[in-house]
Structures are given as C-alpha cells and as structure tokens.
Phi, psi and omega in degrees: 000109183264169202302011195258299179287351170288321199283295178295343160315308186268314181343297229241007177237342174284303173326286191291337170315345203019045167240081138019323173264359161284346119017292201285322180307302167212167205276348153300282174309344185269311181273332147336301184300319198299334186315105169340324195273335216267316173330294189288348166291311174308294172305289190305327188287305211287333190239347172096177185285291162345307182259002193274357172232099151265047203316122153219130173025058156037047158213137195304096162260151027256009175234117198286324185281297141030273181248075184270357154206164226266025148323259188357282173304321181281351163278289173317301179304311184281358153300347216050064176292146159218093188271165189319181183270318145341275194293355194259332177321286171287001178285311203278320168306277169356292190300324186281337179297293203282014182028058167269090188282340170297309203257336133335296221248319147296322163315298194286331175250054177251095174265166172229129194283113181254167180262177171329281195316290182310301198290326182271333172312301192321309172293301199272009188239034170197242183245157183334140181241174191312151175093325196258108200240163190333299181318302209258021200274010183246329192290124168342109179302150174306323226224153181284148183324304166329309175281341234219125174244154201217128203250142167197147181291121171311313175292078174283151177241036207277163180263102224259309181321284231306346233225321165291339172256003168241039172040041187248155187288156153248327173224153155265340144248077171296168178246309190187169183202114206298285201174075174018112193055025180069350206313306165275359175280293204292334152332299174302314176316286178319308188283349164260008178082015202262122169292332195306301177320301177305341176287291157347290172319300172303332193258006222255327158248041154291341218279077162304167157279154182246097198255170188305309189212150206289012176323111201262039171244348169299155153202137215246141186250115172270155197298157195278151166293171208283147141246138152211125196228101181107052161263150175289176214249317167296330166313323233255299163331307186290309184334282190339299192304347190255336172262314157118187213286000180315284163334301178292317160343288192304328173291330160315299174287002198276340190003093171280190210269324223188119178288110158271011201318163176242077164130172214269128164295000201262287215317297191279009147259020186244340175309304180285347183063017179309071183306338177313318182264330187282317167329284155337294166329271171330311180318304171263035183053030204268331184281024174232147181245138175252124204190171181294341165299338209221001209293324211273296167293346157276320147319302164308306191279325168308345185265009184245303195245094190319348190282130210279157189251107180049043170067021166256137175291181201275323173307300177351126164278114188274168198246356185231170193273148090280053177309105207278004191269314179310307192290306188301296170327313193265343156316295165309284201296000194241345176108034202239068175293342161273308180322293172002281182328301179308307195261016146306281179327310176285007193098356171335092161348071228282343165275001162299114217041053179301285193311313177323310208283331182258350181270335169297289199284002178272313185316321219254009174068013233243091188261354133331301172298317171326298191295277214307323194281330212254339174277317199274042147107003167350153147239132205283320209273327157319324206260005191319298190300314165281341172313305187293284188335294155338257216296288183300009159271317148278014163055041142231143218295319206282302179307331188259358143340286128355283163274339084093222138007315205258344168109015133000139150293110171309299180297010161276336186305136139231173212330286187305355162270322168320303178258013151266337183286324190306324201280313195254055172042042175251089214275290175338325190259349167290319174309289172303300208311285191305356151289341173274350150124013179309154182242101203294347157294016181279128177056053169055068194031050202289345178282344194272312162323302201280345158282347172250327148316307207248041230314074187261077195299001170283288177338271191327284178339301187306301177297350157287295169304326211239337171153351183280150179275142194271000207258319173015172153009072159046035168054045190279324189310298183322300205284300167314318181295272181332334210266301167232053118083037191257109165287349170275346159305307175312332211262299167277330144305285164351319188248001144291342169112010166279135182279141190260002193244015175265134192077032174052060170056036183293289196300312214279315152343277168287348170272333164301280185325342168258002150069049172267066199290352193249356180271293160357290189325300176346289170294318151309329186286299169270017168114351181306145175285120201263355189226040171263162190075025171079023168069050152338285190294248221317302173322320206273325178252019149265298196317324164280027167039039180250088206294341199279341210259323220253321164280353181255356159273309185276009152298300197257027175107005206274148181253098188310325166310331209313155194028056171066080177038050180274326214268013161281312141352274151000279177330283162337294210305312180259002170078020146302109170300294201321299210257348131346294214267327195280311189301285176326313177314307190251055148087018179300130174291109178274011194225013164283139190086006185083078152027057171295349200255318193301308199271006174302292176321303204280289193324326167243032160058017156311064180306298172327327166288307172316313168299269148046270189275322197291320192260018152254036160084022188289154200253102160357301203245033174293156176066025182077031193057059183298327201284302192304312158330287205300305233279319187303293193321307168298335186093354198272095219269340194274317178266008167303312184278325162329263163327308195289319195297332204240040138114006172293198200213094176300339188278338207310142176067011188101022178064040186266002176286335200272322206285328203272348166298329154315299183274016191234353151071063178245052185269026133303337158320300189329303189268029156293000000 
C-alpha cells in the first residue's frame, strides 16, 4: 500500500465514520482529524451542507472548539457549506469581530441567481448602487422578464423597514441580512482598527459576480454602499494614524451622500496635534464637508481654487469638516500651538468662533496661545466679557493684565466674578481691575458682601477703605459676616459704622441660629438687642437644645414669658429635659395654653418630660384628659396606665378614651 492511498484510506473512514473519537484510535487518524479540509469534509458528511456552520448566539454549534480561525469556515464555504439566514447573519458578524478577513471577503463576492421580485427589491432597498440612480429604480429592463437572469449579493444589507412599510416580501430565499449599509459591521471594522475589513467593506459595492458567460440580458444588484453613520470618531482617527494616508485617501473619494462622522475628522487631529495628518489634510484640501452645513464654503473655495482635490469633479462630495471654529478650539483647548499656527497660516479663519477661541485660551491659562490669537487680529473686545470673567475667576493676574493692556473692557467684568475673586482671595488681582477703573460699588457693593461672606477681612479692609459702604443692602455685609460665623469681619464692620439693629437684629438672630455663642457674646457686647423678634434667639435655642445660648440669654435678659411661654413650648416640643427644666427654673408658665407643653410632650411620647411636668404641677387632665384620649386612640399602653395611675379621668368626654380605643382595636386599654 503505497503512502498516498493509506492517507486517503484512514482519510475516507474518519469522514465516513462520523464519530468524531475515532481520532483517538491511532496517532494517524489523530493528525488526520486536525486538518482543516479533512475537518470540513467530516462536518459536511455527519451534518450536511446546511447544517455544517451553524450560529446560535454567536457561537459555533454542535462543535465549538473547532472553529477557532477562519481556516476552517473558508473550507466549508468553498466546499459548499450554505448555512441557514440566522447563522450565515452571524457568521458574518462573527468574522468581522474576530476579524477573519479571508471570510469577509469571501461572504461579500458571494452572488445568487434571483427572480424579477429580488432583484428589484435588491435596487430600491437602501441607497443606489453602481449604474443605478433614484430616478430610474422603478424603470422597466430592455429585455423580457422572462429572458433576463438577474444576480443579487448573497451578504445582503438590505434595509427590512423600508420594506415593511410598504408590506412587501423582501427575498424569497435570502441566505442573510447584514445590516443597512454595513453600518454595524463597518462600525465594529473601525473600532478594532482593521483596515484591511474596512476596505473590504468600502469596496463591497464595486463587487461583480464573476460569471461564465458574458450575457447581455444579465442584470446584477450590488451590495448598498458603506453607511457611516455613528463611528466613534477617536476609533476612526486611531485607524487613520495607523494605517496612514492610503486610508484616509479612500474615505476621502468614498463621497457618501452626508458625513455622519460624530465630529470634525481635520478638527480631532488638530486635537491630538497630529502635524502629519492636518499638513495632509489641508494640503490636499481634505479639510471641507459637503453637506447642508458647509455646501456653501465648499463652493467658494473650488471656485477661488481651481486645482482639483485628487482629481474629483466638482459635484463630488467630500468627506471630512474644517469646521474652523471646531479646528481652532481643540487646537486651543489642547495647547497645540503649532498645529494653531499652521492651520492659520493655511488660511484658517482667525475669527472663527472668536469669542470662543479667547475664552478657551483664557480658561485653560495657555497666554502664549492668547498672545498669538490677539495679534493675528482676535478682537479682544467682542470677547471682553468671558475672557475677563475666566481669567479673575482663576486669577490670573498676568492674562488679565494683558487683556488689559490689549483694550479689554474693564467694565465688562460681571458682578458675580467680581465676589468670586473677592471669595478665593485673589486681593492683587482685585486691586488691578479697580485701579483700571472696575467700579468697586457695583450691583449694591456686592464685592464687599460677597468678601464678607467668605470671611476674607484683607478684602473687606481693602474695599472699605477704597470707597465701599458698609450700610450697602440694608448692612447686608454685616449680617453675612454674622451668617458664617467670621467675627473678626464682625468686628470690623461694627467699628466701620454698621448697624447691628438692622432687619430687627437679623445679624444677632442668625448668629443664635448658627449656634456662635462667642459671635452672640459679641453682639450683645456691642449692643445687640437680646429680645428682638419677640425673643427669638430664646425660642430658637430651646427647640435646639442648646442649654448654653437659653442661659446666656435669660442671664442677659431674654425674657422666659416672651410669646405666651414658647420657648417651654419650644422646649416640649422638642424633648429638651435639660432646658425644660431650667426654663421651669426661671419661672416659665407651665400652664400657659391649658397646659399646652404637657400635652405637646404626650403628643411626641416624651415619657420623661411628662413625669417631668406632671411633678412641677402640670395639670393631667387639661383640655378634657386631652393626653389620655390621644395616647388611647394610639394604643400606647405604658402611657395609658402612667395617666389612669396619676389622676386621669377614663369617663372623660363620654368614656371616649375607652371608645377610641376600641375602635382602633386596642383592646387590651379595656382592662386598665
């Protein structure tokens, strides 16, 4: 037996065998199994031409391990594999993920012989294909239907809406259907970077059948040109950079009908400071889209520059933006003063989006870029107001100095930057603006408020000192100061002339209210009224348990009656013993309101309080056994027996502590 017929011998008994574990059977039958072709003969016998690429949720079944590169799958096909419409949708998803290109590329010059109904479905069902254009895809063939064989791409992209909405079949056997244009496969193609699959792709609707004979009653529908539509925009760039300008070329000439790119391709290599690619660009005038947006700068410039761009006529459509307000910006934002320079130099608009473009180089500190925008003709003065506002919010002194210098409006600053410089102590840079002529009184001294907010007393001194009122908005600086708590602010107004009695003691209030018991002292100290608003700061510092601010008041006078007892009121309300007790100390009416803090206390389950009040004389049974009545109606049975032990009154109201207990079905009360 010589070595040829042995090799087809165990060849034609592993194949027919269909067991997969005769493999196992000798280290012959075993190097046999590994062979791609011998694989695919073996799948085709055991599972058929149908069934040997089988895809479910983009995995190979019933053997899996198998078909891990596309050797394999490129046997079966050219063996004649034809899997189901499912599995060849995804074989083709598959191949572009695992970027099997061998099998791209066979899948796309895969044609099928079709009826009328396909072929014309095939034309009309996305955008035109070579030869065919809107206008004629309804117009009649030359030749009779009958006589005329008619081709369509097995990898169909057909659009399945369009087709739906007009209730029409789209194939009567399609093998599968990619994706409207290619759109997500060349998307996937882009974001792994493979150019070859993107070419593929790009190129897919040059693709004839390659037929026997030369008939001139055929007629052939080619795969819909690439949509790109959605590509990330950085994915698309790191190609470019990688393939270099062959790549960028085809896409130039590729003139989809409308660039969806989600942003300017010149612009995010000017981002990136690619001098390589914008040179290239620009050079070759790459840098314009013709779309509704840009149709217009595109006209202008073929007609200013007669030289053709890589030799497309002027209806041609280009594929990438200069948007130059875009291009200038990411230039600007990124620091990329020479690409700046450059794409200047080529004629770039230097007022495009201006005010943007100086308000970037002001954010971003870049006074080198600034300088450079403002000679070559910026106008500083459109951009006054965000350039200045930017740079004193970050403080800087040099830029704003600068812009300045350069005829800036001082008086463009507005208010609120004004008390941001003031807030983050940038005292130098306030100090230039208002020697430049800023009007430190501006919007009811608001730098001297908002500096006193923040308790920057270098500020305030400065501003004070230079002309601001300290009386301003109803002596708002004070109140602010008093508000958070800066007292050495507090101080210095007070000996600048500010009323501590304005808004009815407002600072003295709000300084209670802030629980500043050493700002308070202050105020008192100087004069603050301790019982204005009806003893405010005392009401306000029982309901807060703040026993120290209700003795340091009613020590300096606060009056514990003030407003019908509230602040024992107050107190109850809130389940202060400590100041309950004290408030009790200096003479609080415990029996103002029908012994309202007693039942306030039962109302918020203050047993402690209660015990409390009941044993300072609190009267039990106020208001008609009002505690009792609630605490039944609750069920709170610990404080039902409490009340019954120390003098309530179960008959009270008609027995209704007993009725509502009942009806809320708290019947263990009954037997109290």
């Amino acid at each position: 037996m010589n070595k040829l017929t042995g090799y087809q011998i165990i060849s034609k008994i592993f194949i027919l065998s269909q067991n997969p574990e005769v493999r196992f059977v000798s280290r012959e039958f075993y190097e046999i199994s590994t062979l791609d072709s011998i694989r695919a003969d073996f799948l085709l016998h055991k599972l058929g031409k149908v069934n040997a690429i089988t895809v479910q949720n983009k995995n190979f079944i019933p053997y899996p391990n198998i078909f891990k590169k596309q050797e394999l799958v490129l046997n079966l096909l050219k063996k004649g594999a034809t899997p189901d419409t499912e599995s060849a949708h995804l074989l083709f998803q598959i191949s572009v993920e695992r970027e099997w290109e061998n099998i791209v590329e066979y899948l796309l010059n895969l044609f099928r012989e079709a009826t009328w109904e396909d072929f014309r479905l095939a034309i009309i069902s996305g955008r035109p294909r070579l030869g065919y254009s809107q206008q004629h895809i309804f117009v009649s063939i030359d030749t009779p239907i009958e006589q005329t064989k008619f081709y369509v791409p097995v990898v169909n992209n057909t659009n399945y809406d369009y087709f739906n909405k007009f209730d029409r079949k789209v194939f009567s056997n399609p093998i599968t259907y990619i994706d409207m244009g290619f759109k997500k496969s060349f998307g996937k193609a882009v974001s792994k970077g493979n150019a070859n699959i993107v070419k593929l792709l790009l190129n897919a609707h040059k693709i004839l059948p390659k037929l026997e004979l030369n008939d001139p009653h055929t007629k052939i529908a080619t795969h819909h040109k690439v949509i790109m539509d959605s590509l990330k925009l950085d994915k698309l760039c790191d190609m470019f950079e990688k393939c270099g300008f062959e790549l960028l070329e085809l896409f130039y000439k590729y003139e989809p009908e409308l660039s969806y790119i989600n942003g300017s391709i010149f612009s995010e290599f000017c981002k990136r400071g690619n001098m390589k690619f914008v040179k290239f660009m620009t050079e070759n005038k790459m840098g314009l889209e013709r779309n509704r947006h840009y149709s217009r700068v595109y006209d202008e410039i073929l007609e200013r520059d007669s030289g053709n761009i890589f030799n497309l006529p002027r209806h041609h459509k280009t594929f990438f933006s200069i948007d130059n307000g875009i291009a200038l910006k990411n230039a600007i934002e990124n620091g990329q003063i020479d690409i700046l320079k450059y794409i200047v130099e080529k004629g770039t608009d230097i007022n495009a989006a201006n005010q943007e473009c100086l308000i970037i180089a002001c954010e971003k500190g870049q006074i080198d870029i600034l300088k450079y925008l403002i000679e070559k003709g910026a106008d500083v003065h459109a951009a006054s107001k965000g350039c200045l506002n930017s740079v004193i919010e970050n403080g800087q002194i040099d830029i704003l100095k600068y812009l300045i210098e350069k005829g800036a409006d001082v008086h463009a600053v507005d208010d609120y930057y004004l008390g941001i410089a003031c807030a983050k102590d940038h005292l130098s840079l306030v100090e230039y603006l208002f020697k430049n002529g800023a009007n430190i009184r501006t919007d009811n001294d608001y730098a001297l408020r908002w500096a006193s907010s923040k308790g920057h007393i270098n500020f305030v001194k400065y501003l004070i000192e230079n002309g601001a009122d300290v009386h301003a908005y109803d002596n708002n600086s004070l109140k602010k100061a008093c508000e958070n708590g800066h007292l050495n602010v507090f101080k210095y107004l007070i000996q600048k002339g500010a009323d501590i009695h304005a808004e009815n003691d407002y600072s003295f209030r709000i300084a209670c209210a802030k629980d500043n018991l050493s700002l308070v002292e202050c105020l008192v100290k100087n004069g603050a009224n301790i019982r204005a608003d009806s003893d405010y700061a005392l009401r306000w510092a029982s309901s807060k348990g703040h026993i120290n601010f209700v003795k340091y008041l009613i020590e300096n006078g606060a009056d514990v009656h003030a407003y019908d007892n509230n602040a024992l009121k107050q107190g109850c309300w809130a389940g202060n013993l400590e100041v309950v007790k004290y408030l009790i100390e200096k003479g609080a009416d415990i029996h103002a309101e029908n012994d309202y803090s007693f039942r306030i206390s039962c109302l918020k389950c203050h047993l402690s309080l209660i015990e409390y009040l009941v044993k300072n004389g609190a009267n039990i049974r106020a208001d008609s056994d009002y505690a009792l009545r609630w605490a039944s109606s609750k069920g709170y049975i610990n404080f039902v027996k409490y009340l019954v032990e120390n003098g309530a009154d179960v008959h009270a109201n008609n027995d209704e502590a007993l009725r509502v207990a009942h009806e809320n079905g708290n019947l263990d009360l009954s037997t109290i």
